[in-house]
Each structure stands twice: as C-alpha cells, then as structure tokens.
matplotlib code that plots the C-alpha trace (Angstrom):
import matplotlib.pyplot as plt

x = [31.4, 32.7, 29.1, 27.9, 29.8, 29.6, 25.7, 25.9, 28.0, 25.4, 22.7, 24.9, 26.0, 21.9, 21.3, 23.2, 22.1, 18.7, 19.1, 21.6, 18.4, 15.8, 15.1, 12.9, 13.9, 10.4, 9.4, 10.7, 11.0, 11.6, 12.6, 11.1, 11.6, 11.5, 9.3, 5.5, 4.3, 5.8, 4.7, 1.4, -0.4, -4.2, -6.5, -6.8, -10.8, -12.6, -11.1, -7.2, -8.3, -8.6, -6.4, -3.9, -2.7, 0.9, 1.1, 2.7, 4.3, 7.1, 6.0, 8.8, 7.1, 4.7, 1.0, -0.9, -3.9, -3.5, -2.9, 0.5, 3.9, 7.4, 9.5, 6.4, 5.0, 1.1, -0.9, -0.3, -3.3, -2.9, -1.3, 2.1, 4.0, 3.3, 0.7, -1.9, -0.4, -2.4, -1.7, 1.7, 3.0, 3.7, 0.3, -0.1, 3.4, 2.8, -1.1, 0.8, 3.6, 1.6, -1.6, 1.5, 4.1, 3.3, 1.4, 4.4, 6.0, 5.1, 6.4, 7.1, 7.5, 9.5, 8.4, 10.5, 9.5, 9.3, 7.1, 8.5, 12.5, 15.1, 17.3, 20.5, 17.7, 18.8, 22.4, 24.2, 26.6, 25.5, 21.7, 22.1, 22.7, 19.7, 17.7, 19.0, 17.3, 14.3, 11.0, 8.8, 6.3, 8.6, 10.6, 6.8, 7.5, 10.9, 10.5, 9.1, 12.0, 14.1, 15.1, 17.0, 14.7, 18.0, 18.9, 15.4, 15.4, 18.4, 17.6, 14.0, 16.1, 18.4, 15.0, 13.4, 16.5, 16.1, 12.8, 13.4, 15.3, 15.5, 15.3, 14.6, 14.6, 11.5, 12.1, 10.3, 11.7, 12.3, 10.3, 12.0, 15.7, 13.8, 17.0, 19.6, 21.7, 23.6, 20.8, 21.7, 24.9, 23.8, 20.7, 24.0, 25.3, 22.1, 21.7, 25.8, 25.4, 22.2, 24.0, 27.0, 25.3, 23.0, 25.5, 23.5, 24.8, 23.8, 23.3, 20.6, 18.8, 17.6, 16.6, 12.9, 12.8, 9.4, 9.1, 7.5, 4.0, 4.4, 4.2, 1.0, -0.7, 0.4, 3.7, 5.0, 8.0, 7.9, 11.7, 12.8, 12.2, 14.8, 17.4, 15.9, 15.9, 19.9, 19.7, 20.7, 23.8, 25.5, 23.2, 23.6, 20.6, 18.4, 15.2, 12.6, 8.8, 6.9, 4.3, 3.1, -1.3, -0.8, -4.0, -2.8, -4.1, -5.1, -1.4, -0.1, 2.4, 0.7, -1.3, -5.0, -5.4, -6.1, -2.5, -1.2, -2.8, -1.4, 2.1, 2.5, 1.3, 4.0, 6.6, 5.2, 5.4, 8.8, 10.1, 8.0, 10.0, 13.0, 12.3, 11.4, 7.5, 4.9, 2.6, -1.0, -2.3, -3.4, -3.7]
y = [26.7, 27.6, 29.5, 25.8, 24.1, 26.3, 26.1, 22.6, 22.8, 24.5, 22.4, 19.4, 21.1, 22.2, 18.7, 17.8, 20.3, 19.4, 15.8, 16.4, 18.2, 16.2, 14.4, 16.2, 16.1, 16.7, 13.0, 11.3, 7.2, 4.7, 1.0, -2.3, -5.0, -8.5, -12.0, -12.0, -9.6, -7.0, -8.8, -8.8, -11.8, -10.3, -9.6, -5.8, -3.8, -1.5, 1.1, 0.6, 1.2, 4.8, 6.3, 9.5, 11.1, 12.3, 8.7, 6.7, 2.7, 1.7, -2.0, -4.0, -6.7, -7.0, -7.3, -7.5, -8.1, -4.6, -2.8, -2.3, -2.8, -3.2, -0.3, 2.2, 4.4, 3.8, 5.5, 3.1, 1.2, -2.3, -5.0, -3.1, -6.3, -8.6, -9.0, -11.0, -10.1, -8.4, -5.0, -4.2, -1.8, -0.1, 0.7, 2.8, 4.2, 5.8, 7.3, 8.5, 10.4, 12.2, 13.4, 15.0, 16.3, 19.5, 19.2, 19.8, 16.6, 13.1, 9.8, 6.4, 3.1, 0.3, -2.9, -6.4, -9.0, -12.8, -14.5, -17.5, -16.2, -15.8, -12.7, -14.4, -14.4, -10.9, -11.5, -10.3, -12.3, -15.6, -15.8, -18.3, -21.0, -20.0, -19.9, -23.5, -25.1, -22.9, -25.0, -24.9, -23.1, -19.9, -20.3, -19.1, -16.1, -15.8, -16.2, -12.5, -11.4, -13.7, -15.8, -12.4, -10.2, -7.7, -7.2, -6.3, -4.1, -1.8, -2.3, -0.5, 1.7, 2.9, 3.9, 5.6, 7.8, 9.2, 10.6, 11.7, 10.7, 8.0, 8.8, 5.7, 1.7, -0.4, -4.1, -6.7, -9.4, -12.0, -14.7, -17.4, -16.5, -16.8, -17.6, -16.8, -13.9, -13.3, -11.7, -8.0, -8.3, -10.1, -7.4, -4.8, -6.3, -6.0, -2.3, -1.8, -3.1, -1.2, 2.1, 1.2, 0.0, 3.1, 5.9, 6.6, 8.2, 6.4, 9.6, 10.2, 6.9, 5.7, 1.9, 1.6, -2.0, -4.0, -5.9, -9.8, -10.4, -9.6, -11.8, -10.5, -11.0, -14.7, -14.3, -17.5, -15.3, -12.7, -14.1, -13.1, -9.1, -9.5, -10.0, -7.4, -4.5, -5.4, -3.7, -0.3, -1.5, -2.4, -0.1, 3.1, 5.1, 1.9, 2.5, 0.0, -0.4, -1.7, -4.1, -4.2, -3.8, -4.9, -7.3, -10.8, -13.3, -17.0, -18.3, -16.2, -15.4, -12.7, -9.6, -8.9, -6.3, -3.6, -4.7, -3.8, -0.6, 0.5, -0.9, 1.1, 4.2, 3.7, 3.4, 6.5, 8.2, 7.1, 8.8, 11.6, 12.3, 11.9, 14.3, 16.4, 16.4, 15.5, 12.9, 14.3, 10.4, 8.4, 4.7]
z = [-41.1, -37.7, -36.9, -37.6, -35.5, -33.1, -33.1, -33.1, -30.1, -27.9, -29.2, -27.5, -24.0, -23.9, -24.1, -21.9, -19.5, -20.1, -19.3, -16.7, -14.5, -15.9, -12.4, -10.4, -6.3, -5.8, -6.8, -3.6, -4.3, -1.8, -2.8, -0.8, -0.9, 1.3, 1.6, 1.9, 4.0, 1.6, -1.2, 0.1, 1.4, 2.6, -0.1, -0.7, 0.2, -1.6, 0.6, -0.5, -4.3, -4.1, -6.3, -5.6, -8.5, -6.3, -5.3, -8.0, -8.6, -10.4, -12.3, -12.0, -14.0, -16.7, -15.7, -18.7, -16.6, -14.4, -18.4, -16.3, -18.4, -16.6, -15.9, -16.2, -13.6, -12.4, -9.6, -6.9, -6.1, -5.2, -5.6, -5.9, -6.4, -8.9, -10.6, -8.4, -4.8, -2.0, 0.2, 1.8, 3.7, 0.8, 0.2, 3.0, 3.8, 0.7, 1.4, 4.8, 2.9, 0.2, 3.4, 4.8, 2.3, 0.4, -2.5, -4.7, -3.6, -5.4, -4.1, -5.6, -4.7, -6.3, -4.7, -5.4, -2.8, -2.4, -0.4, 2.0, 1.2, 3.4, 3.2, 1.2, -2.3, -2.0, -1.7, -4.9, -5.2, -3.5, -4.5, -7.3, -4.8, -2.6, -6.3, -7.5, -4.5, -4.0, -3.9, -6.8, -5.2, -4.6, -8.5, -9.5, -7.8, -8.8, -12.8, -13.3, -11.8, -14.1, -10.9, -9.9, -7.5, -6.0, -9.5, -10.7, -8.0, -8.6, -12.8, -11.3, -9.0, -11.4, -14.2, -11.2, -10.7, -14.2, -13.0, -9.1, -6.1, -4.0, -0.1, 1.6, 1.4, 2.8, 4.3, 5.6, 6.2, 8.5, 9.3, 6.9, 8.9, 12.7, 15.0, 12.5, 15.0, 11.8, 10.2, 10.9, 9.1, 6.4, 6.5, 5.7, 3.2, 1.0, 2.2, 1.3, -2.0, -3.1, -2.0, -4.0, -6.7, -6.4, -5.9, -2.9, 0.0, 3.4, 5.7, 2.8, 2.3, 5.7, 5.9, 7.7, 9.1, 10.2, 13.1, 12.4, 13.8, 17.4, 20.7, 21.9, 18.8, 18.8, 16.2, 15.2, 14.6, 17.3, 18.7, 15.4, 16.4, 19.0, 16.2, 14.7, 17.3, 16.5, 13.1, 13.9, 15.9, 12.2, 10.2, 12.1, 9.4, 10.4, 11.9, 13.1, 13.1, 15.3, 14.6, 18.3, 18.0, 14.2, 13.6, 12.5, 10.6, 12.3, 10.5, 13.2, 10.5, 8.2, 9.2, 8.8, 5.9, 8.6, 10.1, 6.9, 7.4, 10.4, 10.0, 6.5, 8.1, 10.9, 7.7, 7.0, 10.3, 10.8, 7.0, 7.6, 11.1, 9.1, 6.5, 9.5, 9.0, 11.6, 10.3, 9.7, 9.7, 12.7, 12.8]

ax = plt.figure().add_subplot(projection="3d")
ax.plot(x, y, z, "-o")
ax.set_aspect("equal")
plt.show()
C-alpha cells in the first residue's frame, strides 16, 4: 500500500511539473488592442495573405467563415480581428518580428479592437456606461465580444499564457478622444489593469503606442498625437510610433493599406530594439 501511494504521489508532483513548464518563453505574444485602425479598416491584397508558419493569431471570436474557432491559435493571415475586418498593424508588426528573431522564436498576437470607440470601452470598471449608449452601428461590433472587449481580451490573454509569454501590448487608439488631455492617464489605467489582471510585470511588458494619421498627410486627428507624445510621461515603458509618411486614406482618418504596412513594421522595429534586435525589415 505505501509503494502505492507513494507511486501515485510522483505521478501527481510529475504532473504538476509538467504543466507547471508547459509554456514555452520561446512563443513571444503581444496583445492589441484599440478602435479601427487596429481593427482594420483597408481591405487586405494578395500580398498580406502569405502565410508564416512562426507567425500565429489568437481568435478571440468565432469565425465560422475563416474555419477559425475562438480561443484557438491560426497562422496569422488577415483579418486578425473579427471576422470580416481588414489589415492592422498587427499584420505586419508581426511579419517584422518573426524576419528578425531566431528561428526558434514564434510570436502571437491577440487582437480585441473596436472601431469608432473611445478609450473608456476599455475601462474595466466603467465600460458598461460607455456600452449602454453606444450607437447601433458600434453594438455590432461589440456583441462578439459579449458587449465586453477588455474582458475578452485578458480571458484571450490569460489562454495564451498557458502556451508562451506575453512581452508586449499594441494600441491604437485615439481618434474618437481628439482633445481629451486626460487621455494619457486614462491610457494608464487600461495598461495598470491588464498587468494586474495579467500578473505581468511592467519593466517586462512595454506598451508600443501609434500616432493618429499625421498632419502632413492631412489627419483629421493629427492634434490628437500631441496628447499622445504625453504617454510616456505617466507610462514610463511607453513607447510611441510614428505615423509620419504613413499613406492615408481620402477620410483623412484611416490609412492606405500600404500605411498599414509601414506603421506595423515600425511596431515591429520599435519591439525588436527592445528585445535588443536590429530589425532586418525596411519600410
């Protein structure tokens, strides 16, 4: 009896053991999130379809018409959002990361986004407000998240860390709070709460920032990047990216898909730096 027990005590700490280093710090995952230039407004080309085994997605919602199912991991081709979106930054931030990083390192994306929302949707514990008045254009956008996209977002977050690590966060956001000066703090609380509810450490988990469509390519938002350029005086692991040269759309609001482009692989060059790699891309 006690040889029994004590074989079916070892047959429990190896479990343990085994699931304890079951997530592999070679799969590097980043989370994004933000309104609809990281949902993805411009149609995706032939050329973003290409497929990169090292490069993988994170569904956060079912796509029966991608053969996608939520919580699953896909090669990340696009859309990377929902199910009918276009190309982000994602897209490309990623393609950047995996040209560079050895070939023993995967990375993942988790992408929850909202096109035409301000930053309090992802407010945890305010957001049902923002949700009861949203228009019913955006609640269409908001029901495959079950009218919760920050909580999709760490439930996503939180599978993912079964399989690798997180090491950085993605926004872009913006345009919808143009002129509000307390963006950058509000900006921190989103960040503060994802590490908390995370367990992530914030020396660790950087927060990469995109600038709005920028003056000299006609932004209807550009002022907002000035409020921006704040978010590393209250985030000090804050980083921003510059969207200056970014090809825009004639809204003056979106960028061209080639924008989309060059802005993800500046993502990219900025994590890269970070992880203390030179970026083999060029824009």
């Amino acid at each position: 009896m006690r040889y029994k027990m004590s074989f079916s005590l070892l047959a429990v700490l190896f479990a343990m053991h085994t699931t304890a280093f079951a997530q592999n710090p070679n799969f590097y995952i980043f989370l994004c999130f933000g309104q609809s230039n990281m949902e993805g407004h411009t149609k995706f080309e032939p050329q973003d379809t290409t497929a990169n085994k090292r490069f993988k997605v994170l569904e956060a919602v079912d796509c029966p018409n991608l053969g996608r199912k939520k919580g699953e991991w896909y090669p990340a081709t696009p859309p990377l959002t929902r199910c009918n979106t276009g190309l982000t930054p994602a897209d490309y931030f990623g393609r950047t990361l995996v040209a560079t990083l050895p070939d023993s390192i995967t990375v993942g994306v988790i992408n929850v986004a909202v096109g035409g929302c301000k930053i309090e949707l992802f407010e945890k514990g305010s957001y049902q407000s923002y949700v009861a008045t949203a228009p019913s254009w955006m609640t269409a956008a908001l029901e495959p998240y079950d009218k919760n996209p920050y909580s999709r977002l760490v439930e996503m977050a939180k599978l993912a860390q079964k399989d690798g690590v997180i090491k950085g966060i993605l926004l872009h956001q913006g345009e919808s709070n143009t002129g509000d000066t307390a963006w950058p703090s509000k900006v921190k609380g989103v960040y503060e709460n994802l590490l908390k509810d995370l367990n992530l450490n914030p020396r660790a988990v950087p927060l990469l920032a995109g600038e709005m469509v920028s003056k000299e390519q006609g932004g209807a938002c550009a002022s907002m990047n000035a409020i921006i350029a704040k978010l590393p005086q209250v985030i000090p692991n804050a980083h921003i990216i510059s969207s200056e040269g970014c090809p825009a759309l004639d809204d003056r609001l979106h960028f061209t898909a080639e924008g989309y482009r060059k802005l993800g692989r500046r993502y990219g060059a900025k994590m890269l730096a970070l992880l203390g790699y030179k970026s083999l891309s060029s824009e």
